[in-house]
C-alpha positions as CSV (number, residue, x, y, z in Angstrom):
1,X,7.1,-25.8,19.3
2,X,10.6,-25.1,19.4
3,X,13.0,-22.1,20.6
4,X,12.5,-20.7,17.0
5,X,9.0,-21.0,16.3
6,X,5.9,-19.3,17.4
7,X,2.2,-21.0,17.4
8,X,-0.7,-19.4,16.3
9,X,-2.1,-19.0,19.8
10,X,0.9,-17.2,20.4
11,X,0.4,-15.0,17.9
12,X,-3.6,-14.5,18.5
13,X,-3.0,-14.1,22.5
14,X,-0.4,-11.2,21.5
15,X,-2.5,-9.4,19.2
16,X,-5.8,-9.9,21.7
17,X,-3.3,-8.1,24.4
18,X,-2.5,-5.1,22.1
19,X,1.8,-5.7,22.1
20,X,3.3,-4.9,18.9
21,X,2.9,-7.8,16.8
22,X,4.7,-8.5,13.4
23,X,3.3,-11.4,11.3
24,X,5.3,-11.5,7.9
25,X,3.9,-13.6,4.8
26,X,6.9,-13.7,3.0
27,X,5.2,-15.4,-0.5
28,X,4.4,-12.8,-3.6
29,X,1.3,-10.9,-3.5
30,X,-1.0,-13.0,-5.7
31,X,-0.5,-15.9,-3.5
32,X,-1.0,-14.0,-0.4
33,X,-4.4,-13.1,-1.7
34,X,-5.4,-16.3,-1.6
35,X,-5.5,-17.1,2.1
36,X,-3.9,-15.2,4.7
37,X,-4.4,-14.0,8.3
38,X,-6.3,-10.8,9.0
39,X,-2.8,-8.7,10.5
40,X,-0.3,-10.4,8.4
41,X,1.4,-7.5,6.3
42,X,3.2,-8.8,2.9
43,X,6.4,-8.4,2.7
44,X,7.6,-10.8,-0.3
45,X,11.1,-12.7,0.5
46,X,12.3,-11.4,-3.3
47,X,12.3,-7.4,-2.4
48,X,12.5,-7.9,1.8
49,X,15.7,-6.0,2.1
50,X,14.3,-3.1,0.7
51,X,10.9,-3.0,1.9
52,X,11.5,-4.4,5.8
53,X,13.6,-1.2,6.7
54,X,10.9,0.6,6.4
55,X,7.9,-1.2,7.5
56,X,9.7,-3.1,10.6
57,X,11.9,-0.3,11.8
58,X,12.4,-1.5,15.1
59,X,15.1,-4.4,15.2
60,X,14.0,-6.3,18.4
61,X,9.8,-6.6,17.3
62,X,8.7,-9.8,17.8
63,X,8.5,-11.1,14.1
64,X,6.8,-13.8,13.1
65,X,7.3,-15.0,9.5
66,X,5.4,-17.8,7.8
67,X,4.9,-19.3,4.1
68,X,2.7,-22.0,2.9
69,X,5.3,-24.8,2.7
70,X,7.5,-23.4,0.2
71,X,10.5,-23.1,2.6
72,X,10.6,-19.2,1.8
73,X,10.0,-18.6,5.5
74,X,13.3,-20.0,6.4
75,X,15.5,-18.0,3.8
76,X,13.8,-14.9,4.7
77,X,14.4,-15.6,8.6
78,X,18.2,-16.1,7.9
79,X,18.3,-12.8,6.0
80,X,16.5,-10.7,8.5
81,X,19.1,-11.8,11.1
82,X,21.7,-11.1,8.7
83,X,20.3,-7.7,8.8
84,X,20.2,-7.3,12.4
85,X,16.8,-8.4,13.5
86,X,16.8,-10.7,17.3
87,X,13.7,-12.3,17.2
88,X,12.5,-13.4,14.2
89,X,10.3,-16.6,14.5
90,X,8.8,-19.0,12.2
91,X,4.7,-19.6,12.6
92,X,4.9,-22.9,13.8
93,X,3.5,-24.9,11.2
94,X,3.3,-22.2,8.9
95,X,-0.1,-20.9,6.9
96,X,-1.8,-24.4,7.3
97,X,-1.4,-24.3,11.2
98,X,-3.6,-21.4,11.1
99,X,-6.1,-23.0,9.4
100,X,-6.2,-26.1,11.1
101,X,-6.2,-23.9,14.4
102,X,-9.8,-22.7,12.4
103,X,-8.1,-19.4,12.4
104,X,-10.1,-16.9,9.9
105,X,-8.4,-16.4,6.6
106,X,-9.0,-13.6,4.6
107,X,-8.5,-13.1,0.6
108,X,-7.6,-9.8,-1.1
109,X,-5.1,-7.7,0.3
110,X,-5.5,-4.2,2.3
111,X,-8.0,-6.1,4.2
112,X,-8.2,-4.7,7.5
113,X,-9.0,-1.7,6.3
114,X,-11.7,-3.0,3.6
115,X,-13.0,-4.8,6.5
116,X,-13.3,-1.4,8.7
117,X,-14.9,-0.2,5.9
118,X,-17.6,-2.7,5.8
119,X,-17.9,-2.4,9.5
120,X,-18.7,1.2,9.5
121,X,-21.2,1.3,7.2
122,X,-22.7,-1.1,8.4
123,X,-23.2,0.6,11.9
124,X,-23.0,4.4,10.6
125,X,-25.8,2.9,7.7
126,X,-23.3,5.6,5.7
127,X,-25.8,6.8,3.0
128,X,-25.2,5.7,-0.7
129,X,-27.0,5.8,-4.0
130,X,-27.1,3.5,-6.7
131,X,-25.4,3.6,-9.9
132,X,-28.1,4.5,-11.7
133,X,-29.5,7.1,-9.7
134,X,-26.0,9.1,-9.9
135,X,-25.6,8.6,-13.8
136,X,-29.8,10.4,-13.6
137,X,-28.7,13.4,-11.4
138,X,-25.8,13.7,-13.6
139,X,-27.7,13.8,-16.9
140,X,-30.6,15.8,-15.8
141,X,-27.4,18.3,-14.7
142,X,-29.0,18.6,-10.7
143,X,-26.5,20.6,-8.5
144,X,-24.5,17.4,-7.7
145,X,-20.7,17.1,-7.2
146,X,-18.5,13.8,-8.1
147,X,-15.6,13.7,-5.5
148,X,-13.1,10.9,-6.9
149,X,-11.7,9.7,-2.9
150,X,-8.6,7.7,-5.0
151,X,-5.3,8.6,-5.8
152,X,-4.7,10.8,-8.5
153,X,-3.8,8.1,-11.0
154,X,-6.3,6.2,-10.3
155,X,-8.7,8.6,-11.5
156,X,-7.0,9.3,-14.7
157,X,-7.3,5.5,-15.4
158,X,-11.0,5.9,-15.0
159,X,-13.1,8.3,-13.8
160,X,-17.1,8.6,-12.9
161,X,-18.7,11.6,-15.9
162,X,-17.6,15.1,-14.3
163,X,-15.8,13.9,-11.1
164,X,-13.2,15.5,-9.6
165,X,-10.0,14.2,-7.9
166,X,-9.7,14.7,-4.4
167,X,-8.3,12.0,-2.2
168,X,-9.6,11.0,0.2
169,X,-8.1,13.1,3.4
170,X,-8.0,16.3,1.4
171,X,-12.2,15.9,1.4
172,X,-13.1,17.3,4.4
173,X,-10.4,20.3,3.7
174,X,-11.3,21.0,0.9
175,X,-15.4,20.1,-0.2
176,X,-16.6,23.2,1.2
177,X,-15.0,24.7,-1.6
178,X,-16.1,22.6,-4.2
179,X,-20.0,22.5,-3.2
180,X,-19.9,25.9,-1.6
181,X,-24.4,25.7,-1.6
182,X,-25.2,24.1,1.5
183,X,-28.2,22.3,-0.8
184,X,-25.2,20.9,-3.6
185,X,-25.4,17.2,-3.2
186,X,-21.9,15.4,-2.9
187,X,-21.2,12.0,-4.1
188,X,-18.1,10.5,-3.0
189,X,-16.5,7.6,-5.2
190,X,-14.0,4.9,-5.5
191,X,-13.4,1.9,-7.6
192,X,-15.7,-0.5,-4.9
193,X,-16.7,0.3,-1.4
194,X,-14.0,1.3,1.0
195,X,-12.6,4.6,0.5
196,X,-15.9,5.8,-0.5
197,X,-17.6,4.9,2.9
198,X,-14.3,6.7,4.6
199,X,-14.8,9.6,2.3
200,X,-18.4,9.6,2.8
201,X,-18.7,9.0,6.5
202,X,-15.7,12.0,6.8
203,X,-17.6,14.4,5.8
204,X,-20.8,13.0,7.6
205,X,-18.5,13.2,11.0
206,X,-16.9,16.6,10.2
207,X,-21.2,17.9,10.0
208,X,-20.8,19.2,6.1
209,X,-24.1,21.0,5.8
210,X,-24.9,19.4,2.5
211,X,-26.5,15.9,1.6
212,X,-23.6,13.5,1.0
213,X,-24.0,9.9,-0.1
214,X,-21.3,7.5,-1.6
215,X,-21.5,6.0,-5.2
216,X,-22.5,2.5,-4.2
217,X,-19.4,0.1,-5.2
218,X,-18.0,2.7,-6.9
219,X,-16.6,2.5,-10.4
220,X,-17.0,-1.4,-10.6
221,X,-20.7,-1.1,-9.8
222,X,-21.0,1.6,-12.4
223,X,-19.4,-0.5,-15.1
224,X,-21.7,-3.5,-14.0
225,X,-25.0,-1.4,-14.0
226,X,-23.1,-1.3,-17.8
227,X,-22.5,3.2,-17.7
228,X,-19.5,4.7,-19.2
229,X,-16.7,5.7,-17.3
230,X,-14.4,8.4,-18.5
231,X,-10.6,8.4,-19.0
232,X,-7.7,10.6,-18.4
233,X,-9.5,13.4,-16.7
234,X,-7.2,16.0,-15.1
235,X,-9.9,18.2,-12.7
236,X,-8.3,18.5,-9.3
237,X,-9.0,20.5,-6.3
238,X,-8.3,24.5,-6.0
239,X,-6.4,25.4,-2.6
240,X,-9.2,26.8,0.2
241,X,-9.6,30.2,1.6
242,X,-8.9,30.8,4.9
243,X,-12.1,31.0,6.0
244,X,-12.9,27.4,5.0
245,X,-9.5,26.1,6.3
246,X,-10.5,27.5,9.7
247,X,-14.2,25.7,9.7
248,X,-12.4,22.5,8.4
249,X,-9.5,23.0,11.0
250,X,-12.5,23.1,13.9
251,X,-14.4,20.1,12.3
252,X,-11.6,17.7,12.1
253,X,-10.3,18.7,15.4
254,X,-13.9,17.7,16.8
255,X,-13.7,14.4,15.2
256,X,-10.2,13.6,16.3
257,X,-11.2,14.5,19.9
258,X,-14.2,12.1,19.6
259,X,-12.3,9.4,18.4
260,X,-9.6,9.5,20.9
261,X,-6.6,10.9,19.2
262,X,-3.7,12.2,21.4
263,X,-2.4,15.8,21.0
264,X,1.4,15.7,20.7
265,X,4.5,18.5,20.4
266,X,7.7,17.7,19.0
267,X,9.4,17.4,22.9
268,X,6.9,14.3,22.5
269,X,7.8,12.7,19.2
270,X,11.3,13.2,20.6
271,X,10.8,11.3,23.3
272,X,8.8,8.3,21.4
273,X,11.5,8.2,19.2
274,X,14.0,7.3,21.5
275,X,11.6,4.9,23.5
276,X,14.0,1.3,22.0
277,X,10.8,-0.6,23.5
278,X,7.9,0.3,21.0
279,X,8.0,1.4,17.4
280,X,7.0,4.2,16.2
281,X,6.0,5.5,12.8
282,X,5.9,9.1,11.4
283,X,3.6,10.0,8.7
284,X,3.2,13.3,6.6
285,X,-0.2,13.0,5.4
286,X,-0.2,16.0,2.8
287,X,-0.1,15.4,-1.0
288,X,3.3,14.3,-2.3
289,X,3.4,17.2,-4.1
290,X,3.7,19.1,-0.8
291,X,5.9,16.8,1.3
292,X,8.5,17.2,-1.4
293,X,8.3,20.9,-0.9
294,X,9.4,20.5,2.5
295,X,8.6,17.9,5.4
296,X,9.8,17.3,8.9
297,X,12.8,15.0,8.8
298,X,12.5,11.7,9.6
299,X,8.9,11.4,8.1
300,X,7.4,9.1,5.2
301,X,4.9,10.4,2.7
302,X,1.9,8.8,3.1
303,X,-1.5,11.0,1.8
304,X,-4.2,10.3,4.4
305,X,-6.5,8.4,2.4
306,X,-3.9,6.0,0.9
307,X,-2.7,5.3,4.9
308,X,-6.2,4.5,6.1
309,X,-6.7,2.3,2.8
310,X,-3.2,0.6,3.3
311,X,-1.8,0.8,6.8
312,X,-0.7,-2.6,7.0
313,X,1.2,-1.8,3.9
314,X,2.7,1.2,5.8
315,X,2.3,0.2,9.1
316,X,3.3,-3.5,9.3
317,X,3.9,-3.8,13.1
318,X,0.5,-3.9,14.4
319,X,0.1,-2.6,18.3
320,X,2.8,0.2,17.0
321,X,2.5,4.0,17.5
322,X,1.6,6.1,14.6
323,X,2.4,9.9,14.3
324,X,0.9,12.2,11.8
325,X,1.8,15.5,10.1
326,X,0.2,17.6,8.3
327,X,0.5,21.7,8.3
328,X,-2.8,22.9,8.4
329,X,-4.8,20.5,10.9
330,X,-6.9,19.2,9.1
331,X,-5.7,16.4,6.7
332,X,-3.7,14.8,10.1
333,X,-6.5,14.5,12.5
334,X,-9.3,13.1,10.3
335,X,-6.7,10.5,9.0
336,X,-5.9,10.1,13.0
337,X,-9.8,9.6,13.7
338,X,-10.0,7.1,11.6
339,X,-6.7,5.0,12.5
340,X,-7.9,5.5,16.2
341,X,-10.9,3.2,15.2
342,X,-9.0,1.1,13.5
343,X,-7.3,-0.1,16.8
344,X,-4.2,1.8,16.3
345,X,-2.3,4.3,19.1
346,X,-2.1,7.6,17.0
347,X,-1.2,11.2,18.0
348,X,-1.2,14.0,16.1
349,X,2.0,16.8,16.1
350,X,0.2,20.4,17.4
351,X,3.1,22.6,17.5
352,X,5.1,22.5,14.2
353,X,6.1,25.9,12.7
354,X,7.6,26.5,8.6
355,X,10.7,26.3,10.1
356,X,9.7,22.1,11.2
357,X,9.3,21.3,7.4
358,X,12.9,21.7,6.4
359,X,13.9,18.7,4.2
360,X,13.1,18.6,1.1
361,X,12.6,15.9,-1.7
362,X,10.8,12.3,-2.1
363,X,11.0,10.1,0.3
364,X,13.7,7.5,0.3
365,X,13.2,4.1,1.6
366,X,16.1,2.8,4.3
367,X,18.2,0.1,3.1
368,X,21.0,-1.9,3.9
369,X,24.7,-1.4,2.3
370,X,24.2,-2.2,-1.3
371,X,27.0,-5.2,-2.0
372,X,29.6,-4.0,-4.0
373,X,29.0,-5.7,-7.5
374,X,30.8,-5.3,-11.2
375,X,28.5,-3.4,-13.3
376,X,28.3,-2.8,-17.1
377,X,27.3,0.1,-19.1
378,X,23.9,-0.4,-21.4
379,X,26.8,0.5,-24.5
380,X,29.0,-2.6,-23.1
381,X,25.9,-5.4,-23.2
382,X,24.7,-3.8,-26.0
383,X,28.1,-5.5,-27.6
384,X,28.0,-8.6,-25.2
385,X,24.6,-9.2,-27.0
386,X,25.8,-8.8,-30.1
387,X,28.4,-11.6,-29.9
388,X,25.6,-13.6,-27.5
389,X,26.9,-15.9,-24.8
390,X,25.0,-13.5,-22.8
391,X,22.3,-13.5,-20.4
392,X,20.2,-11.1,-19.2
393,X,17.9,-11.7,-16.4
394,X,15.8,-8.7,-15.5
395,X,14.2,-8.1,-11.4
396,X,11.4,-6.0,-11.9
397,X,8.0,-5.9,-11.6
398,X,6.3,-8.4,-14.2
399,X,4.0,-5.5,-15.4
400,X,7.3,-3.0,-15.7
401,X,8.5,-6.1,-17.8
402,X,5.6,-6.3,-19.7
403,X,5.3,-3.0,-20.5
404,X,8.9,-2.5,-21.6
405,X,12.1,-4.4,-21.2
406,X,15.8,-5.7,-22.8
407,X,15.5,-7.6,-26.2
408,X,16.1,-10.8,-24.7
409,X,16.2,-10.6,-21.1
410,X,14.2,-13.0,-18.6
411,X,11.9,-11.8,-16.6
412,X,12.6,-13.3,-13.0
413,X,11.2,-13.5,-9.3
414,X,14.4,-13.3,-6.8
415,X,12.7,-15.7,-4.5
416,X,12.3,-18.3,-7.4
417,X,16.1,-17.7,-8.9
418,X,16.8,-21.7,-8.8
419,X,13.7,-22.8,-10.4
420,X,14.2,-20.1,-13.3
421,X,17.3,-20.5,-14.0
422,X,16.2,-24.1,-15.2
423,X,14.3,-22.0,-18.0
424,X,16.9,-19.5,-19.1
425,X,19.7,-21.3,-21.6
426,X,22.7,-21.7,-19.7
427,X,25.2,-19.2,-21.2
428,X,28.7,-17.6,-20.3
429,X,27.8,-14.4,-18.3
430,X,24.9,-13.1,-16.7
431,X,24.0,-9.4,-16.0
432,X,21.5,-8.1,-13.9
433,X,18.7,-5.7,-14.3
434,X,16.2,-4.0,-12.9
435,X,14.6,-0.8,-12.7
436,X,17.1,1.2,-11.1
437,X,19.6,-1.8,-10.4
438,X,19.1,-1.5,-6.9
439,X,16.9,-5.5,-6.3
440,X,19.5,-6.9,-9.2
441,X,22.4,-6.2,-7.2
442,X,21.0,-8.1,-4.3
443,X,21.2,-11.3,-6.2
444,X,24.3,-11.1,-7.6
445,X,25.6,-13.8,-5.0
446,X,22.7,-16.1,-5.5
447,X,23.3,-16.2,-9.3
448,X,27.1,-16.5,-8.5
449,X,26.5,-19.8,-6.4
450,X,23.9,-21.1,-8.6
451,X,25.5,-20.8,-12.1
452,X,29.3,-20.7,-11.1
453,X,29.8,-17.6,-14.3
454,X,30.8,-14.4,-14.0
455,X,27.5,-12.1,-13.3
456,X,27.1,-8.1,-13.6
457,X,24.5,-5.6,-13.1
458,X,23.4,-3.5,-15.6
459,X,25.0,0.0,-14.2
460,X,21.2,2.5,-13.0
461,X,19.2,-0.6,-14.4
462,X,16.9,-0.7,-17.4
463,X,16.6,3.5,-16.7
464,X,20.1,3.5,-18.4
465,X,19.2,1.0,-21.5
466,X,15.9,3.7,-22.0
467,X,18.0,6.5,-22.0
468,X,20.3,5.5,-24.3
469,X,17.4,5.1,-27.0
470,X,18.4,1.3,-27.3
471,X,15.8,-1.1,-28.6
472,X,13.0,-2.6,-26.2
473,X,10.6,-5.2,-26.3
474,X,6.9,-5.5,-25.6
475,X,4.8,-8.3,-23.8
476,X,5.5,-11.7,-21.9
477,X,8.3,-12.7,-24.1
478,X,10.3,-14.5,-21.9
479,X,8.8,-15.4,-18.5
480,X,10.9,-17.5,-16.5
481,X,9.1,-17.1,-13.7
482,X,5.4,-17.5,-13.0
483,X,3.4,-13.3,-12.7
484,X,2.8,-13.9,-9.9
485,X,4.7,-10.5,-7.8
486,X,1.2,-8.7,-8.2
487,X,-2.4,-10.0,-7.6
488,X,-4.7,-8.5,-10.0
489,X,-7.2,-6.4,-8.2
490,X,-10.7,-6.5,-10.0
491,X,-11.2,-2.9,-9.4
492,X,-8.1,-1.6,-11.3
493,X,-8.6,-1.2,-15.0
494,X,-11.7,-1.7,-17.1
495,X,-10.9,-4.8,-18.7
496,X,-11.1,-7.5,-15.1
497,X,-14.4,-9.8,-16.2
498,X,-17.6,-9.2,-14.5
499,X,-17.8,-12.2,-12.5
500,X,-14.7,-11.2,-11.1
501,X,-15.9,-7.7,-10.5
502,X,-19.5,-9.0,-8.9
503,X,-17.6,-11.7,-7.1
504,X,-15.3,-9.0,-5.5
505,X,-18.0,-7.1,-4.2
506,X,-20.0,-10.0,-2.8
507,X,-16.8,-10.3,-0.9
508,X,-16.8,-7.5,0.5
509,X,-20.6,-7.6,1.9
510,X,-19.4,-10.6,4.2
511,X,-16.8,-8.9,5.6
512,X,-18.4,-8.1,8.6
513,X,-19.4,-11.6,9.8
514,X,-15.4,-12.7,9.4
515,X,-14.2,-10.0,11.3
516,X,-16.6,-11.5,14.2
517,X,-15.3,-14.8,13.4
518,X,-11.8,-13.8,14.0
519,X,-12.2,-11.5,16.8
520,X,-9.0,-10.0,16.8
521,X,-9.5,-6.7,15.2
522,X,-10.2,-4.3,18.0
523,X,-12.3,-2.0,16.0
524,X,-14.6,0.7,16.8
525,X,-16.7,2.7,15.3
526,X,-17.7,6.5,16.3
């Protein structure tokens, strides 16, 4: 081991003695989902400037960044410590040391949380019912409700017959409402197991009077019991009386206490914030909608059940304290109780008032100083295509490529700009897109160095080439590099082939015995 290396026992002994611990796999996505570490968070080397802001706020954490030989772990150490970041490591050995250590690897991604999931059910027995026995309640019209416990576009993708969206925090606020009868029986869904056993075992927690069972492996196991899902459904929940807000407000805060949540004012997130030895994260839980209404400053908007099912997405400094907001105590301490068990230090903020929630707008990712860079209107490479000794290499996501892009432009992964190039005909002048232009002008420089030509960006990205009512193209036209920014989940979409669907979900079931075969998760279970 050397000065800028750490070894995997390094990294296991720090995450067994709870210090804040943040283990980087710098490869794309699909790769990652092949093999990686149980708390290694994703953050490719292509997009790290504008994601690591964010998910590794504090600049002395102990990083730890590793690849699987393809000397991305190396660039991406140079450019955090470009950005300011002290002790950034290499995993000695990289992704192979933790194997040969027989370190558990895990496939998929979001898997700590999947992996709760599994766990709880498995010692709550959370109730579920088969596929089949929904779709007969459902058709014999019994006083069943479907609660949908994904995001709202999710369920417009697909949806079980007569379900309603309501996300997974937002249940326990608001399913007195929607199954007001005490006898109503509530079915909670997702697209496979996870977010329905949270949603489930919520309400179970919070004491809902009525009978409540998950849709066993959700939406996948409805299309493999061969049913028929519905698509672009709009039914959403209705705000809740006060009355109900006041029983939820009671129930969750019973559940928080039980898990162990800490009560906190803003005197306290003060102080946390200006503790320069631990990191701290502050989440508004509520619905986008609401946060861009008004939100404290200084928080990220991050709906409850989308944080539970993706904290390492969120939070990627494991051993880190979380803070959560919400404005009507509900929404933050259920989301709390279940981060609590999950390992995490969490507090909830008790004393906001209207007043507290006074920015307004989306939330903005942190990012460094954008380079200064020559850019070009969509009118001016409009022309410069025309006449052709022009090349336009475009930075987004390969599905935003797919869907729409340039006539002509390359589709290409930042991280892989040397390899690609060797596709793309050498020509005079390169400019840069993306979808706002933000990723293309950080790597500017690298196509500088690597073609020696003069290189633009595209002036507001592709957005600016749309707007202007130019001509697009459709498909995989020009791929220089390999799709492989985004694994494909089988549980998105109806079109992923049932193997890959069954093969998911057998996955999942063995969760349980890797978690003990690792034994670093520090999970409980309530």
């Amino acid at each position: 081991m050397t000065l800028h290396t750490r070894s995997y026992a390094d990294v296991r002994q720090a995450l067994l003695a709870h210090e804040e611990v943040a283990l980087v796999d710098v490869r794309e996505e699909a790769p990652f989902a092949e093999a990686h570490p149980l708390f290694a968070a994703n953050i490719p080397l292509s997009k790290l400037e504008l994601e690591v802001l964010a998910r590794i706020p504090r600049r002395d954490t102990a990083i730890t960044l590793y690849d699987n030989g393809e000397g991305l772990a190396e660039r991406a150490l140079a450019r955090l410590q470009s950005l300011g970041y002290s002790d950034v490591k290499l995993l000695e050995g990289g992704l192979q040391s933790w194997r040969d250590a027989d370190g558990e690897l895990f496939i998929d991604v979001n898997v700590p949380s999947k992996a709760f999931g599994e766990l709880v059910e498995h010692h709550r027995h959370t109730p579920s019912l088969a596929p089949e026995e929904v779709k007969q309640l459902l058709d014999a019209k019994a006083d069943v409700v479907v609660l949908d416990a994904r995001r709202f576009d999710e369920y417009q993708t697909m949806s079980i017959p007569n379900g309603v969206s309501v996300p997974g925090a937002e249940l326990v606020l608001r399913a007195r409402e929607l199954a007001p009868n005490p006898q109503t029986r509530i079915i909670v869904n997702c697209a496979g197991r996870t977010r329905s056993i949270i949603g489930t075992q919520s309400l179970v927690n919070a004491g809902l009077p009525n009978p409540v069972s998950a849709l066993r492996n959700g939406t996948i196991g409805w299309l493999l019991a061969g049913q028929t899902l519905d698509h672009g459904q709009s039914r959403r929940f209705a705000q809740v009386s006060p009355a109900t807000l006041e029983v939820a407000r009671a129930d969750a805060r019973r559940v928080a206490d039980k898990a162990g949540v800490k009560r906190g004012s803003r005197a306290d997130l003060a102080a946390w914030q200006a503790d320069t030895t631990r990191t701290t994260y502050l989440f508004d839980v509520r619905t986008p909608e609401e946060f861009e209404a008004g939100h404290v400053p200084g928080a990220r908007s991050t709906p409850g059940g989308q944080l539970v099912q993706e904290t390492d997405h969120y939070a990627s400094v494991r051993g880190a304290r979380i803070v959560l907001v919400d404005d009507d105590g509900v929404r933050g301490n259920m989301s709390a109780s279940w981060l609590a068990q999950l390992g995490w230090e969490v507090a909830v903020l008790d004393d906001l008032n209207a007043e507290d929630f006074s920015e307004h707008g989306a939330w903005n990712a942190p990012t460094p100083p954008q380079p200064q860079v020559e850019e070009v209107s969509a009118e001016t490479l409009r022309e410069w295509r025309r006449h052709g000794d022009v090349a336009v290499l475009d930075f987004t996501s390969s599905a935003n490529y797919v869907k729409q892009h340039i006539p002509g432009a390359w589709w290409t992964l930042r991280a892989d700009l040397a390899q690609a190039l060797q596709a793309i005909p050498v020509a005079g002048r390169y400019v840069l897109t993306c979808g706002s232009s933000k990723l293309a002008r950080l790597a500017v420089a690298e196509v500088e160095a690597l073609t020696g030509k003069p290189v633009f960006v595209l002036k507001d990205g592709t957005a600016s080439w749309i707007a202007a009512g130019l001509e697009l193209e459709h498909g995989e036209s020009h791929l220089a590099s390999p799709r492989i920014d985004r694994y494909r989940r089988p549980y998105e979409g109806t079109d992923a082939p049932r193997e890959a669907m069954q093969a998911y979900l057998d996955w999942e079931y063995g969760l349980v015995e890797q978690l003990a075969r690792d034994g670093t998760h520090g999970f409980y279970v309530i």
